[in-house]
N, C-alpha and C positions, 0 to 999 in steps of 0.2 A: 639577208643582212644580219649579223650577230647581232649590233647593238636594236632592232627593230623588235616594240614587245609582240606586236601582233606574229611576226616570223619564229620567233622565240614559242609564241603561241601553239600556231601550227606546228611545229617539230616537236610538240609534245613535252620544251622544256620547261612551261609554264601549263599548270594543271587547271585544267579548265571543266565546268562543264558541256560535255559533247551532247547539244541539241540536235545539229543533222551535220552529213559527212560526205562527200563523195571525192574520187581521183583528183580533185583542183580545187575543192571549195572546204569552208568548215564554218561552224555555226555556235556561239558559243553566246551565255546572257552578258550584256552588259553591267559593269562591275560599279555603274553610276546610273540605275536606272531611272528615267524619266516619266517611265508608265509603268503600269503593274507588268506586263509585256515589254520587252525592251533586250532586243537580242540583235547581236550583231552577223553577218553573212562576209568570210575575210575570203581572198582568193590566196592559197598555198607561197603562189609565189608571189615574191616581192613585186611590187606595182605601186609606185605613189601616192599616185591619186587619177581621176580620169583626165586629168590636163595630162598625164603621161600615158594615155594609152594608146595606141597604134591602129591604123584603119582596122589589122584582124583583131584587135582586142573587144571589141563591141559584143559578140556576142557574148561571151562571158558574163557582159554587165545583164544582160536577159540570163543567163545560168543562172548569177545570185539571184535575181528578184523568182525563180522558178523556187530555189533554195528556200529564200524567204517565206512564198509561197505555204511550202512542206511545213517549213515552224510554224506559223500560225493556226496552220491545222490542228498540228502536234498540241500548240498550247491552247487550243480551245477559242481563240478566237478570228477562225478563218469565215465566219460567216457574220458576224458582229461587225467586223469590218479592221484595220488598220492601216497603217500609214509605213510607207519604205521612203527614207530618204537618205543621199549621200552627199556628205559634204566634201566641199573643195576648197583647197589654200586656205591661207589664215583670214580671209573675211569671209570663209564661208565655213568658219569655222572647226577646221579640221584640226584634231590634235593631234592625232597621230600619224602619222604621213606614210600611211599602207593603205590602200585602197578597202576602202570596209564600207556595208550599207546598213543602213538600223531599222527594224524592222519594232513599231511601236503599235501597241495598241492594248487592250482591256478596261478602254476607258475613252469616252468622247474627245475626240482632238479638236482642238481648238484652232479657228480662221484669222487672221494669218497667221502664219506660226512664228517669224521673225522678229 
């Protein structure tokens, strides 16, 4: 979708930086971070959110969090521990409405998080 930033993202017409990358996934910091860590995991193609994803779409959502995974290594805190979460519609507070998972940590998260 043209007017979609995170699509826009992915096609390289918005310059990002590239934390990990594979054939359908891409990994880039969030531009509003909430932790010292705080990187988002988007799938290539256009996808909603998980309210639109289809019985074969599921695995995909285990690709990102493997993605995730990869950053947290990369940025040093894969053993420290962090937190992936993905929000849905507007009370679950999604703003932008491309399927993307955030991938937070460098710093003790706090119970409940809502």
């Amino acid at each position: 979708m043209e007017d979609c930033l995170f699509c826009r993202i992915a096609a390289g017409q918005i310059r990002v930086e590239r934390l990990a990358e594979t054939d359908e996934l891409f990994s880039f910091p969030d531009i509003q971070p909430m932790a010292p860590v705080h990187a988002l995991v988007i799938p290539k193609k256009h996808i909603v959110s998980l309210a639109e994803l289809g019985d074969d779409g599921w695995p995909l959502v285990g690709r990102m969090h493997r993605l995730a995974v990869e950053v947290a290594r990369k940025k040093g805190i894969g053993e420290s521990g962090y937190r992936t979460l993905i929000n849905t519609g507007p009370d679950g507070v999604q703003t932008v409405f491309h399927l993307h998972l955030h991938l937070l940590g460098g710093r003790p998260m706090r119970w409940p998080p809502g």
